[in-house]
VOGU-3710 file (C-alpha; in Angstrom, 3 decimals, decimal comma):
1> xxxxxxxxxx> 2,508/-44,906/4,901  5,528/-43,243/3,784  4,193/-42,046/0,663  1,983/-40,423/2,676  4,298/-38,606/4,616  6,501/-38,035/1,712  2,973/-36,332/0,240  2,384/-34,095/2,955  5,843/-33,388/3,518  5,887/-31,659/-0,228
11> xxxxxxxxxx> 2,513/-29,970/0,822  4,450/-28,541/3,930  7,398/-27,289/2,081  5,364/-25,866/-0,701  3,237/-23,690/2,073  6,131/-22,592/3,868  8,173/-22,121/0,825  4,828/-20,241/-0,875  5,223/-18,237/2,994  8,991/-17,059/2,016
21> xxxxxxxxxx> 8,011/-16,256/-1,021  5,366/-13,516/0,289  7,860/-12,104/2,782  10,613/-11,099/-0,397  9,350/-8,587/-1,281  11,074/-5,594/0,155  9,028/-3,126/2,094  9,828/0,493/2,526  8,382/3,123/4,501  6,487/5,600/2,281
31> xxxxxxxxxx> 8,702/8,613/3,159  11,456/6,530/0,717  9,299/6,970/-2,718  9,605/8,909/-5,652  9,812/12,642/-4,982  11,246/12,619/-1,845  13,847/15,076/-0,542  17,304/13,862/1,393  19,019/15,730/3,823  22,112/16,930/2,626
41> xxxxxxxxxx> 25,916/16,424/3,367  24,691/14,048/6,251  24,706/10,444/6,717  20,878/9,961/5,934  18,695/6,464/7,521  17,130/4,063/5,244  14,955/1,279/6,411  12,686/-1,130/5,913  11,431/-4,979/6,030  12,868/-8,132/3,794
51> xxxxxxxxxx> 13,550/-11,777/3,978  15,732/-12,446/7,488  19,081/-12,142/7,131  19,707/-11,153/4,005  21,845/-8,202/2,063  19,912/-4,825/1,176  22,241/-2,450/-0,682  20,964/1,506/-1,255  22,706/2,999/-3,876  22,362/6,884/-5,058
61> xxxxxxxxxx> 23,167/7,983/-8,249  25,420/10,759/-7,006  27,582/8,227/-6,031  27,517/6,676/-2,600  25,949/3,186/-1,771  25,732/1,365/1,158  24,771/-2,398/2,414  23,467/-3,964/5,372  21,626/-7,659/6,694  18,346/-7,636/7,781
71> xxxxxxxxxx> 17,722/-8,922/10,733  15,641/-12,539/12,177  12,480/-10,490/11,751  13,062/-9,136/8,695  13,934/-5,679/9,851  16,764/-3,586/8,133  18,409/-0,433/8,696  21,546/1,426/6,879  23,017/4,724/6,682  24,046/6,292/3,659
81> xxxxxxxxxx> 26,013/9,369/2,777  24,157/12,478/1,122  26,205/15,238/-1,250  25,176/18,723/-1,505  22,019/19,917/-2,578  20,745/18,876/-5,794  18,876/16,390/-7,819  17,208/14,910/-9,433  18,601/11,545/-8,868  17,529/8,127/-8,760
91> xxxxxxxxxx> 17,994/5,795/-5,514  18,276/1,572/-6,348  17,621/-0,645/-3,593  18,889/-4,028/-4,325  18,568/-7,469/-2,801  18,834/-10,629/-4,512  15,447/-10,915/-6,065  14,593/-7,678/-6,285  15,484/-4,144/-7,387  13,278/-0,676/-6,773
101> xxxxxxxxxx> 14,454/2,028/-8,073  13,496/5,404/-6,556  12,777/8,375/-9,132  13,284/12,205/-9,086  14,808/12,288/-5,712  16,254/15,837/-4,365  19,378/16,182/-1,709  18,453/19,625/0,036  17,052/20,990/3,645  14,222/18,902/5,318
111> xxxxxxxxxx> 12,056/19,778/8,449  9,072/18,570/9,842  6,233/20,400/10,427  4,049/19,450/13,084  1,101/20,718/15,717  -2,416/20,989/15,535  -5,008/22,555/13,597  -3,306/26,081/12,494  -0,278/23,785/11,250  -2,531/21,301/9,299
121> xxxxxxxxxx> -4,645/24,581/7,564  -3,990/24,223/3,947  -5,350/26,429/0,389  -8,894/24,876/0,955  -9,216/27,382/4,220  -6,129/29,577/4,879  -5,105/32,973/3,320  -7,567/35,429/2,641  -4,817/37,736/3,690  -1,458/38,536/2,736
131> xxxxxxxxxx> -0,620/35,933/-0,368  -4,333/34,751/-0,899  -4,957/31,477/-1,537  -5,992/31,389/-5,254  -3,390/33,683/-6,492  -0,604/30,776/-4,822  -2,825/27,827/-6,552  -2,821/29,532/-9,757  0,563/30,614/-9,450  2,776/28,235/-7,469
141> xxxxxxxxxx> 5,888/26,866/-9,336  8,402/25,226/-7,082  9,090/21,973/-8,571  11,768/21,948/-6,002  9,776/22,193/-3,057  8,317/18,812/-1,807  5,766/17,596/1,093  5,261/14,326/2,204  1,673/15,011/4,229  1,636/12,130/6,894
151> xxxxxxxxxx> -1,952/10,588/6,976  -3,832/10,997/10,443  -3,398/7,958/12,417  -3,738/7,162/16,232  -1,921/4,209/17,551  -1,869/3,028/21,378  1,278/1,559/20,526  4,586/2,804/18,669  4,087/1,573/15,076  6,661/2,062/12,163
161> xxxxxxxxxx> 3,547/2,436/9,389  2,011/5,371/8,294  0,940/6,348/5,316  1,576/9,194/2,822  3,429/10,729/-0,468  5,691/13,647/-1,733  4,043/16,103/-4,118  6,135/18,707/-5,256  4,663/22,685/-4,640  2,863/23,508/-8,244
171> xxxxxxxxxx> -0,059/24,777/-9,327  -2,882/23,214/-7,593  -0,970/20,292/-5,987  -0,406/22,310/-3,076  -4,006/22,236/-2,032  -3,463/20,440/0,879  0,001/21,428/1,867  -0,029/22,715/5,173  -0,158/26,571/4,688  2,632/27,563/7,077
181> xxxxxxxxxx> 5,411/24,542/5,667  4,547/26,083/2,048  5,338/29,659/2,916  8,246/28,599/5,081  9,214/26,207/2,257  8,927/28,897/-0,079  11,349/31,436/1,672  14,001/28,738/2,439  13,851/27,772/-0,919  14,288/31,483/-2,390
191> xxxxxxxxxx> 16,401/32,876/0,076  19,127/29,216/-0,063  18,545/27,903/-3,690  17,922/24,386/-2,700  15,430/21,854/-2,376  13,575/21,846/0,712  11,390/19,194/2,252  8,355/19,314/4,430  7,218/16,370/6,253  3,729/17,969/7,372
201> xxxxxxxxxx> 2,638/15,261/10,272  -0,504/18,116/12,287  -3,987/16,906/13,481  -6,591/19,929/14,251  -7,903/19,962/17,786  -5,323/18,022/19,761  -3,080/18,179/23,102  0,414/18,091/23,377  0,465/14,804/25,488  -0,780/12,593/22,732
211> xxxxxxxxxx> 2,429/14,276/20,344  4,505/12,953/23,270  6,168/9,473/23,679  5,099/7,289/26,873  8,416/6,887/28,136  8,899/10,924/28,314  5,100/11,087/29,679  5,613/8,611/32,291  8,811/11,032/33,472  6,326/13,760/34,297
221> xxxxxxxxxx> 5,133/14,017/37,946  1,773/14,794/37,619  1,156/12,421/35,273  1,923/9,488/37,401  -1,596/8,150/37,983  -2,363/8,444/34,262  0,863/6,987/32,791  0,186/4,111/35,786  -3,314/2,904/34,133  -2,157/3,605/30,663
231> xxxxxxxxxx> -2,050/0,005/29,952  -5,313/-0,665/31,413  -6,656/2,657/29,165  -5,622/0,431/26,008  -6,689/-2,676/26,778  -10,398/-1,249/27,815  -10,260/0,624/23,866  -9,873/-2,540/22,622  -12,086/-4,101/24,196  -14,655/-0,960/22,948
241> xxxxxxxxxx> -13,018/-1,203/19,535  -14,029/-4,635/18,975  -17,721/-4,126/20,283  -18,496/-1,338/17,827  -16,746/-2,369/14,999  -19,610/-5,108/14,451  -21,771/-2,825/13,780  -22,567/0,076/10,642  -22,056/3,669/11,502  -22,514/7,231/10,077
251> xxxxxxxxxx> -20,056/9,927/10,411  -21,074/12,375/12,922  -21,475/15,747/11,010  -19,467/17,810/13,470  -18,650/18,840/17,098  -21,519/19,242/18,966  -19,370/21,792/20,956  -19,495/24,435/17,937  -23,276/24,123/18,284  -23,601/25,362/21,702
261> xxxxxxxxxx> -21,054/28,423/20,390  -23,336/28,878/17,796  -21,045/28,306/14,839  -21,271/27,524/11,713  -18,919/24,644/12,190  -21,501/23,134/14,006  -23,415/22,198/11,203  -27,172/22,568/12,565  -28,872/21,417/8,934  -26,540/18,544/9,042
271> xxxxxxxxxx> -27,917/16,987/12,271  -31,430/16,766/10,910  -30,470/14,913/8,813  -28,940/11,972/10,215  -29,870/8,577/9,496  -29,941/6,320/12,048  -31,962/3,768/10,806  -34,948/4,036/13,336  -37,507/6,250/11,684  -39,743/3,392/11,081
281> xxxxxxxxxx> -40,219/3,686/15,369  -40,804/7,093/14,627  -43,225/6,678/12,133  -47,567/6,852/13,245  -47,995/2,903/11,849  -45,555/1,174/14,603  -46,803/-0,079/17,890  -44,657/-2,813/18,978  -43,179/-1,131/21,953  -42,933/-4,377/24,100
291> xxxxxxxxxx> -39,389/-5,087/23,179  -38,446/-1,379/24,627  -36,895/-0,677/28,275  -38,521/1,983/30,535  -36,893/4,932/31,946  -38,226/7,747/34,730  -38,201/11,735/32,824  -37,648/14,011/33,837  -33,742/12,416/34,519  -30,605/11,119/33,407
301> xxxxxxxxxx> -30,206/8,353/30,581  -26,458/8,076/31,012  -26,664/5,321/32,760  -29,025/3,071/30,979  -26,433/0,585/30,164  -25,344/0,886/33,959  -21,687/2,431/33,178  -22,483/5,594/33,177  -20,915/6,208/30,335  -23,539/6,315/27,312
311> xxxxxxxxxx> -23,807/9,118/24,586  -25,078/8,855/21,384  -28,645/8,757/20,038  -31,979/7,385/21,811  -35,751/7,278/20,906  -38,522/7,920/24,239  -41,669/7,577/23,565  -44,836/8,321/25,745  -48,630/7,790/24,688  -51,305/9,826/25,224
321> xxxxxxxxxx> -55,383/10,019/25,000  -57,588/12,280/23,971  -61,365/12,072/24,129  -62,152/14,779/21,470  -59,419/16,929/19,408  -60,693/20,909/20,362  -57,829/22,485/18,781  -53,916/23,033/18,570  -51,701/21,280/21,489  -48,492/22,781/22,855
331> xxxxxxxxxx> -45,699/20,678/24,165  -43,615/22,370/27,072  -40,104/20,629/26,944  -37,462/21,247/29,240  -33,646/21,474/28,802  -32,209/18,469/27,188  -29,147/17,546/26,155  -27,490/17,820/23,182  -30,137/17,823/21,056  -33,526/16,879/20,244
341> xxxxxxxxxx> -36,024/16,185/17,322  -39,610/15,748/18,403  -42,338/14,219/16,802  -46,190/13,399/17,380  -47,734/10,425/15,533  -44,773/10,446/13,308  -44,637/13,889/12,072  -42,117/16,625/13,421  -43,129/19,313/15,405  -39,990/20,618/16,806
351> xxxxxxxxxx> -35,869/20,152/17,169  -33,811/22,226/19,285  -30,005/22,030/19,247  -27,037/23,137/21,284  -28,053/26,340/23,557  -31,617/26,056/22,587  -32,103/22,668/23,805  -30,467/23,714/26,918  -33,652/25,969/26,825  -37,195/25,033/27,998
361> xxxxxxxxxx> -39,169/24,778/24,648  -42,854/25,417/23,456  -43,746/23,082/20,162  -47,115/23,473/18,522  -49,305/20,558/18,007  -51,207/21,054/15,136  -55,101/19,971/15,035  -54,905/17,929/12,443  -51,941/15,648/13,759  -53,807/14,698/16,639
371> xxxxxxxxxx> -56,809/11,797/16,864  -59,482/10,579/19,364  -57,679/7,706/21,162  -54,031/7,393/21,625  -51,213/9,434/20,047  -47,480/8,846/20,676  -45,060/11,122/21,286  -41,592/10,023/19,822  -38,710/12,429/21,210  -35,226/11,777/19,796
381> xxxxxxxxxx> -32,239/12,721/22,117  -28,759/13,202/20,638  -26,347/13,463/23,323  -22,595/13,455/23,518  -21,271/16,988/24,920  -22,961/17,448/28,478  -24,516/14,582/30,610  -27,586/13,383/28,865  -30,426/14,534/30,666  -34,526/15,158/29,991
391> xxxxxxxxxx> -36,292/17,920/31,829  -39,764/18,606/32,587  -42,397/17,233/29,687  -45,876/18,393/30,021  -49,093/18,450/27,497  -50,974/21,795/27,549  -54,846/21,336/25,638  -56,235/24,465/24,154  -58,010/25,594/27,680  -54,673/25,951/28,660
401> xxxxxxxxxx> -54,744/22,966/31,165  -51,228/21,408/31,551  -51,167/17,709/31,697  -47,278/16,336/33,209  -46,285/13,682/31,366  -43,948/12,752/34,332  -43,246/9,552/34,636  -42,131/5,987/32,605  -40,797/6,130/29,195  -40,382/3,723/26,662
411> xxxxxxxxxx> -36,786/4,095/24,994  -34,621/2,616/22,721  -31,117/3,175/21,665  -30,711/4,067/18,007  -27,044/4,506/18,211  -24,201/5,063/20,029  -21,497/7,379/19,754  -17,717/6,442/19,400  -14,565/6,767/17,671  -13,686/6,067/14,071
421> xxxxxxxxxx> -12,583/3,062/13,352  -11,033/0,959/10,599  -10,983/4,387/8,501  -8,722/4,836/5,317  -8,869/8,695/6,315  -9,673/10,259/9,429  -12,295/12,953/8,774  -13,335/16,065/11,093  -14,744/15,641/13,510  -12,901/12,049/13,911
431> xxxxxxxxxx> -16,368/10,273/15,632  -19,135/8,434/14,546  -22,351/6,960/15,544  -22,464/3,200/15,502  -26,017/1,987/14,703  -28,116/-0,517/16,761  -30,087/-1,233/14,156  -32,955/-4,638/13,820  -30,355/-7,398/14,377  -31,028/-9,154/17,810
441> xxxxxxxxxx> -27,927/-7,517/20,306  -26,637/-9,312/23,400  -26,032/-5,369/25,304  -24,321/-7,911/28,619  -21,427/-8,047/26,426  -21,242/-4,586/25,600  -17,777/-3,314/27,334  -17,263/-0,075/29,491  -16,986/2,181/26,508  -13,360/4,020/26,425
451> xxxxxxxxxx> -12,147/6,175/23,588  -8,178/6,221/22,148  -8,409/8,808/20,396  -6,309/11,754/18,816  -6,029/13,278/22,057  -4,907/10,574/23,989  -1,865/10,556/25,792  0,723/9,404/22,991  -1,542/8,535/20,528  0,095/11,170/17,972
461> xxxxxxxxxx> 3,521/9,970/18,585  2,645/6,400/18,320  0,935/7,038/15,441  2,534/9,974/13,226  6,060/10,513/14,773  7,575/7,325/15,681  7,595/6,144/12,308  9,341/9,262/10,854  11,886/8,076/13,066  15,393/8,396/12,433
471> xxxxxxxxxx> 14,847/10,205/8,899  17,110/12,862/8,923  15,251/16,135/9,377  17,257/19,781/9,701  14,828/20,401/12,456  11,114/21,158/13,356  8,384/23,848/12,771  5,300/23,916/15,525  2,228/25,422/15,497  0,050/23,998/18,298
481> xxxxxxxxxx> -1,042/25,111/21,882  -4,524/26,124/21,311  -6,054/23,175/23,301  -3,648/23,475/26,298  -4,538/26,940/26,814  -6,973/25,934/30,162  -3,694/23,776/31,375  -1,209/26,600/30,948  0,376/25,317/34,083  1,016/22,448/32,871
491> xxxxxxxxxx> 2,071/23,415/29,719  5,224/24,716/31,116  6,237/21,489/31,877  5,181/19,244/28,917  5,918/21,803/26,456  9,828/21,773/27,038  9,507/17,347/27,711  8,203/17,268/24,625  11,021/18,971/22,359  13,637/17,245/24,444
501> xxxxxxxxxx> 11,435/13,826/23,889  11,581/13,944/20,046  15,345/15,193/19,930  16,026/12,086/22,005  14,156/9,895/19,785  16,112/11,236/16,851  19,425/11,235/18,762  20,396/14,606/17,198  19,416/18,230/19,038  17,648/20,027/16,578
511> xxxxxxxxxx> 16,654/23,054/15,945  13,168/23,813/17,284  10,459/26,638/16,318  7,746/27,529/17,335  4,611/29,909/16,540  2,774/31,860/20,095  -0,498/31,232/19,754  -2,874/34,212/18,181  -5,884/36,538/19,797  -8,793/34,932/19,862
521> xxxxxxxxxx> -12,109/35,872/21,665  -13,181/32,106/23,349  -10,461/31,567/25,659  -11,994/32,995/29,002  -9,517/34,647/29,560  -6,353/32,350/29,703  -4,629/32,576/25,897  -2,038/35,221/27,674  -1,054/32,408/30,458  -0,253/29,954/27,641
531> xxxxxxxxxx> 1,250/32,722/25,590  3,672/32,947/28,340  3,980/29,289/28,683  5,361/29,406/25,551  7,882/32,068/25,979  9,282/30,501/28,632  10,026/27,629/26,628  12,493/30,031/24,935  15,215/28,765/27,769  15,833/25,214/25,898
541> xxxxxxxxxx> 18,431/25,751/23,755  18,016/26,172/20,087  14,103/27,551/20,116  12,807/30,628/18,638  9,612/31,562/18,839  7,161/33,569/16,476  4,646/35,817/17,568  1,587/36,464/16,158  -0,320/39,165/18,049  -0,293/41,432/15,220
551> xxxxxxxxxx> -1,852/39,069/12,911  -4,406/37,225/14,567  -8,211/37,252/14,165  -10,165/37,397/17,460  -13,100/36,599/15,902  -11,417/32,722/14,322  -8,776/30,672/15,935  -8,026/30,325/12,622  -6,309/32,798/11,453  -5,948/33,286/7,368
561> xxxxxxxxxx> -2,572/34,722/7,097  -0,072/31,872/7,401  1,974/33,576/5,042  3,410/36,020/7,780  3,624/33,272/10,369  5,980/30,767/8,076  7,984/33,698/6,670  8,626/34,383/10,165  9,709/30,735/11,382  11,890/30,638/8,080
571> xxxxxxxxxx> 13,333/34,063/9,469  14,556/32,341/12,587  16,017/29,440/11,117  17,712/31,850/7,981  19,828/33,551/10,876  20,059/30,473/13,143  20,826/27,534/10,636  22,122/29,284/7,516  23,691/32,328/9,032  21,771/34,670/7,362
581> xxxxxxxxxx> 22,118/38,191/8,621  18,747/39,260/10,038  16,663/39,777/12,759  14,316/36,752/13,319  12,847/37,512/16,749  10,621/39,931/18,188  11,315/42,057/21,326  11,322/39,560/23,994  10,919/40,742/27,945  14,767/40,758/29,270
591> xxxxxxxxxx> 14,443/42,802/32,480  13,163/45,422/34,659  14,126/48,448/36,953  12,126/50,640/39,305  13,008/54,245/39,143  10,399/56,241/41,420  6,809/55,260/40,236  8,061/54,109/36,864  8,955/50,773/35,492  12,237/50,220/32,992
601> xxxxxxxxxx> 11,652/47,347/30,968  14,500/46,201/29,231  13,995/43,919/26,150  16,185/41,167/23,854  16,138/41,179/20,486  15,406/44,885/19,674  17,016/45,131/16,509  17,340/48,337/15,368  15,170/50,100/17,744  11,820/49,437/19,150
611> xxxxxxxxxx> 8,759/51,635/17,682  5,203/51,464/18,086  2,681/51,839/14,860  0,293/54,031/17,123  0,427/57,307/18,345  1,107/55,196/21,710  1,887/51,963/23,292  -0,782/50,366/24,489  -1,702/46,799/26,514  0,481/47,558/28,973
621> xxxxxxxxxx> -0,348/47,439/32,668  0,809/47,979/35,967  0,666/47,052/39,731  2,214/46,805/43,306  2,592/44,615/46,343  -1,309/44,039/45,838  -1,101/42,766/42,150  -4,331/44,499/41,182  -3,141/45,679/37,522  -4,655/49,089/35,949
631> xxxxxxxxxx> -3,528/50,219/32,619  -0,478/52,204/32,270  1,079/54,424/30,327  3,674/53,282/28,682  6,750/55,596/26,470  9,756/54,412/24,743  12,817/56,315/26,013  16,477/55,144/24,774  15,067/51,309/23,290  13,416/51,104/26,646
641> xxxxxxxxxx> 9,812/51,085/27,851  8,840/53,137/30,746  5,665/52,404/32,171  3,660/54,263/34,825  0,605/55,031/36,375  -1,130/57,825/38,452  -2,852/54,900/40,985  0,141/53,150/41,910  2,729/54,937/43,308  4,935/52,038/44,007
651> xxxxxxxxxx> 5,276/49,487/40,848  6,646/46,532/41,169  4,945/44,388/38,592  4,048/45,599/34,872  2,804/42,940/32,231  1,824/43,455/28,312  -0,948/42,008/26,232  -2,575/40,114/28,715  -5,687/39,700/27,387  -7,552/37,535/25,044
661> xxxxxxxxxx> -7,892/39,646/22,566  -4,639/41,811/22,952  -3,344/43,305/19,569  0,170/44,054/19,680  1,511/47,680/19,917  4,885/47,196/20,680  7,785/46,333/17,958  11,004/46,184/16,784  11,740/48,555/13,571  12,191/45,095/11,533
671> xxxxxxxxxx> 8,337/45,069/11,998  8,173/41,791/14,181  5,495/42,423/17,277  6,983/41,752/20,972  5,381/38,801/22,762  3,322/38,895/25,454  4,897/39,126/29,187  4,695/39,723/32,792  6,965/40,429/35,364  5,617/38,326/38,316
//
């Protein structure tokens, strides 16, 4: 008996010493590799993971070094003093089994750069403007300049992992650099002669709640309710997480939104050509329909799986018999939604997408598709945008006699739409369809479906900022804004939460810029209420603000000319941060007087004059008691705007570029545009 116990006693040591053995190896967070860039003269954070309490020591070739003890779980932290810009050096970290050496490090300025789509833009899209694109791939040298791009990655909780590497700016490595960090980079780095760092952590598409940490979030009044089920939000993804990750999927070719804007984005070809694995149900050979539920058209299918909650892809089909074949068939179709493909006895006759399947339709049934006896009718619904719905269906024979075909439907679900999961690398536009293909599927256990995604609340933080957390960064570069613009309101609380949420979480008040969101034609009307959002989040200390309404393109909420927009955030943090003698800002709305039946307005950050390129100012507009505004004119008189207006006799409001699509008229003589205002 005892050797038996001494036997498996060795066994048990050997696994748990084979266990110990796994866990020394030191783990660092990607942002400490080779290439990286250090904050200088500061006492910069390493961390990582490594066996429990044991020694890590960090030790820079310039000189400093510094040692801590992990702790029970492994976790280590230490602080360790930086010298003035310069480089390259090489960074050990030592433990007792184990050195790593760190190569071609810089010591200079680092910022993050951060925000949504016109942050993340990089060479592949930006700049057919101003420094175009192929002339900075073929051109870029700036071994000095470095940009760790932080992978996408949701999270519904605070995780430390991301992934991610530095690649220094040259030649065609800068590719995917964000656009604006490279030209902001790129003037830091000319104007200071140092190394500069971008960490580039910006996800097209998304709200400023999911960039925002819980705790801040759940500080917020009107987001009590939401905050209050957040935990119940997380544990229903899961729960959806784990149903559709059993099954295969296809990437969904793009957002069915851009298809009822009729943009290219929207990828119309690409549809057609989805598989979902179900053509053979399709096809004029298959018959077996007794496995497939029935459903009433015209109607609603979001509710097949009784939560009300379905979108993705689904087959009806409908027989019908003819006695004799006369001629050509039409098929009336009402609106559907998203999307459908339609075929008779398994050939296509139709597909209508976006605003023409909100349409009702006319597809020709050819003579020679048809047969005496029955023919099937297969129509293929792809639905995720609006509630999916099936109008009117009716048959119309070559007299011109119109047959409904009201009534039950056979259906079946080819696929259902969801996030995507378990990817390497998030792609556009960050769903996919999840197949239901032959396998025999128990749909009782199929949860409520709810999406985490990259716009829910936190998500981003969790995800791509907590873990950048505490590396020492000068400060922070923001482009985002676009898809709050319909909750400007809020904006002008979450906007200032969130800068004071990150400087918290960093324990250091740093510098914060930002970029006003540009002209663009889609925003029914709202872009100047967010535009002013943002200006007022000029009152928490250390902001600027860059304004772009004299670069925009009203036409793409893309704009191509980053190369203006990160000149001008490096222009506020020159003169801020590095003392730099300039003029960073725009003219910026101070005050106003009334004098008569004109308007004074009074502006900060005129520089050396205000000027207009035109032979007059325009944009701005005027109103009294009643608020009804009517375009004014407006003069500059001693750095001053004076704005009047024949119809209104007594002004007491005036407001400037208040439109979607205002262009800016109104400078400084350093050439930067004034933002947009009112005086209400």
């Amino acid at each position: 008996m005892k050797k038996h116990l001494s036997y498996f006693s060795c066994l048990f040591l050997l696994f748990f010493s084979c266990k110990n053995f796994e866990k020394s190896e030191l783990e660092l967070n990607p942002l400490f590799s080779n290439h990286m860039v250090l904050q200088q003269k500061k006492n910069v954070a390493f961390w990582g993971k490594y066996v429990p309490n044991s020694s890590v020591t960090v030790k820079g070739t310039w000189g400093e070094a510094s040692s801590c003890t992990s702790d029970n779980d492994g976790n280590w932290k230490l602080l360790i003093p930086t010298t003035e810009a310069g480089g390259p050096f090489e960074i050990d970290i030592i433990t007792k089994d184990t050195t790593l050496t760190l190569k071609d490090v810089m010591i200079g300025e680092v910022w993050l750069a951060s925000g949504q789509s016109n942050m993340e833009m990089d060479f592949d899209y930006c700049c057919n403007t101003t420094d175009k694109s192929e002339i900075e791939l073929s051109t870029a040298n700036y071994p000095q300049i470095r940009m760790f791009n932080v992978n996408k990655q949701i999270s519904s909780l605070p995780t430390k992992k991301i992934k991610g590497n530095w690649k220094g700016a040259v030649g065609k490595d800068i590719t995917k650099f964000s656009a604006v960090g490279y030209f902001f980079a790129k003037k830091l780095h000319k104007e200071l002669k140092v190394p500069v760092g971008i960490i580039n952590a910006s996800w097209g598409g998304t709200d400023i709640e999911a960039w925002t940490s819980r705790e801040k979030l759940s500080t917020i009044d009107f987001l009590d309710k939401t905050m209050n089920s957040y935990d119940t939000l997380v544990n229903r993804f899961l729960k959806s997480k784990q149903w559709f990750s059993q099954f295969n999927s296809v990437k969904s070719p793009s957002d069915i939104w851009y298809l009822f804007l009729e943009d290219s984005l929207g990828a119309p070809d690409k549809w057609g050509e989805l598989d979902f694995k179900d053509q053979k149900y399709v096809a004029s050979d298959y018959h077996d329909y007794t496995q497939w539920k029935q459903l009433e058209l015209p109607g609603s299918f979001d509710n097949i799986f009784e939560t009300n909650d379905f979108d993705g892809a689904i087959l009806f089909r409908k027989s019908f018999t003819l006695k004799e074949v006369r001629g050509d068939y039409t098929l009336n179709i009402g609106p559907i939604t998203d999307m459908d493909f339609t075929y008779v006895n398994g050939k296509n006759i139709g597909a209508s997408l976006g605003k023409v399947s909100l349409t009702n339709k006319v597809y020709t049934i050819p003579k020679n598709l048809l047969k005496v006896g029955e023919n099937n009718i297969v129509i293929r619904v792809i639905n995720q945008y609006k509630e999916g719905r099936v109008g009117e269906i009716s048959l119309i024979n070559p007299s011109g006699v119109s047959i409904s075909l009201a009534g039950k439907w056979n259906y079946r679900v080819s696929a259902e739409v969801f996030d995507q999961i378990n990817e390497e690398f998030f792609t556009w536009p960050y769903y996919s369809f999840y197949l239901y293909e032959d396998q025999p599927i128990d749909f009782s256990k199929r949860p409520r479906v709810q999406s985490y995604t990259q716009n829910s609340k936190s998500a981003l933080f969790n995800g791509m900022i907590n873990p950048l957390i505490p590396y020492h960064i000068k400060g922070s570069i923001w482009y985002q804004g676009e898809n709050n613009v319909a909750r400007y309101r809020e904006y002008e609380t979450l906007f200032p939460a969130m800068i004071e949420d990150w400087r918290e979480k960093w324990n250091v008040k740093f510098p914060f810029y930002f970029v006003q969101i540009a002209p663009y034609k889609n925003y029914n009307g709202l872009s100047s209420l967010l535009r002013d959002a943002q200006r007022k989040a000029l009152k928490v200390d250390k902001t600027g603000m860059v304004v772009t309404l004299d670069i925009g393109d009203i036409d793409d909420i893309h704009p191509s000319n980053k190369h203006d927009v990160g000149n001008r955030l490096a222009g506020l943090a020159l003169q801020n941060e590095y003392e730099k003698n300039s003029v960073a800002s725009g003219p910026l709305y101070k005050r106003f007087e009334v004098a008569e039946n004109t308007l004074i307005i009074e502006f900060d950050f005129i520089g050396s004059g205000l000027m207009t390129h035109d032979s007059e100012l325009s944009e701005f507009e005027i109103a009294g008691a009643n608020k009804l505004f009517v375009p004014a004119k407006a003069t500059i008189i001693n750095n001053k705007v004076h704005v009047r207006s024949s119809s209104v006799q007594k002004p007491i409001h005036a407001r400037y570029a208040w439109k979607d699509i205002s262009v800016a008229s109104l400078f400084n003589k350093e050439g930067l545009p004034a933002s947009s205002f009112t005086t209400e």
